[in-house]
C-alpha angles and dihedrals in degrees: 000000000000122000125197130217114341089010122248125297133226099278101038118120087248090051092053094042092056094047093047112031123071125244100021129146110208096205102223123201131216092221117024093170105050100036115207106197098211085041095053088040098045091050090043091051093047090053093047088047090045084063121112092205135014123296143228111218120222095187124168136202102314089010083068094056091040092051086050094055080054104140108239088262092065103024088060091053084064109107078180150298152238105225103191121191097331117216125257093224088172096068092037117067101200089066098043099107083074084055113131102057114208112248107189122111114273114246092228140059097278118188103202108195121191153183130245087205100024097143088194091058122023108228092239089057100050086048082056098052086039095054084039089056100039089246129160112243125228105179109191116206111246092335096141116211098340092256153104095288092058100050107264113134112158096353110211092202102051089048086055087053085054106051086048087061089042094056109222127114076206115102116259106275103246131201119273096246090055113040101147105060086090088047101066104330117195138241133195091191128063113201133164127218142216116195123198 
């Protein structure tokens, strides 16, 4: 699980999803208000590499461009990942350090999922790092920067995008305390999807 600028609150979909779901590594930063780009890339590659088998990324809004500046031997150790409204760091100076945005193709399966009103990334800009990647590309219809303020909590959706990465038809293994979240989980936003 990889957060983005200012990392990801209680109620955020990332949040949720750690606390609920088995087997997941929630990257934490040193500094989640001031991003460093060789400080968030270097933490994130040494928890892929820490890995004993391959990983599924969960990455949000800054977290997407770090995963991109992933080095090979990282990059390599990725099954897939769930790139959710990437971050602009080229219009927004605190996150500059992240400019330029890697535009090669990812050597993994990669799901991008976007925003027609995101005001951190315009849509036009996710469709062209998702063409760029080789990603997939989910666009949601006005549903701002994928998070709590715009009305996202567990996310069904997201969480189907994940299983696809993870490649099992099997529920996600949750957590013992929570064994119900697979079953019927719940969602306080409706949203509808196009994929391209």
């Amino acid at each position: 699980m990889v957060p983005g600028w200012r990392n990801s609150g209680p109620g955020h979909w990332q949040s949720l999803w750690t606390d609920r779901l088995a087997a997941v590594e929630r990257v934490e930063q040193d500094n989640w208000v001031v991003p460093s780009k060789d400080a968030w890339v270097g933490t994130l590659a040494r928890a892929i590499l820490a890995s004993p088998a391959p990983v599924v990324v969960v990455a949000h809004s800054l977290g997407c461009i770090a995963t991109t500046h992933l080095p090979p031997e990282a990059a390599n150790r990725i099954q897939g990942a769930l790139l959710v409204a990437p971050a602009d760091p080229e219009r927004r100076s605190v996150l500059s350090d992240f400019a330029p945005v890697p535009y090669q193709k990812l050597p993994y399966r990669s799901v991008l999922v976007a925003s027609s009103n995101d005001p951190y990334c315009p849509v036009r800009l996710a469709g062209a790092y998702a063409r760029a990647w080789g990603s997939e590309f989910v666009r949601l219809q006005d549903a701002g920067h994928i998070n709590v303020e715009s009305g996202f909590g567990e996310w069904p959706l997201g969480l189907a995008l994940l299983q696809s990465l993870a490649g099992t038809d099997a529920p996600l293994p949750l957590r013992a305390q929570d064994a119900t979240l697979g079953e019927n989980p719940p969602s306080s936003f409706s949203q509808s999807a196009e994929t391209a």
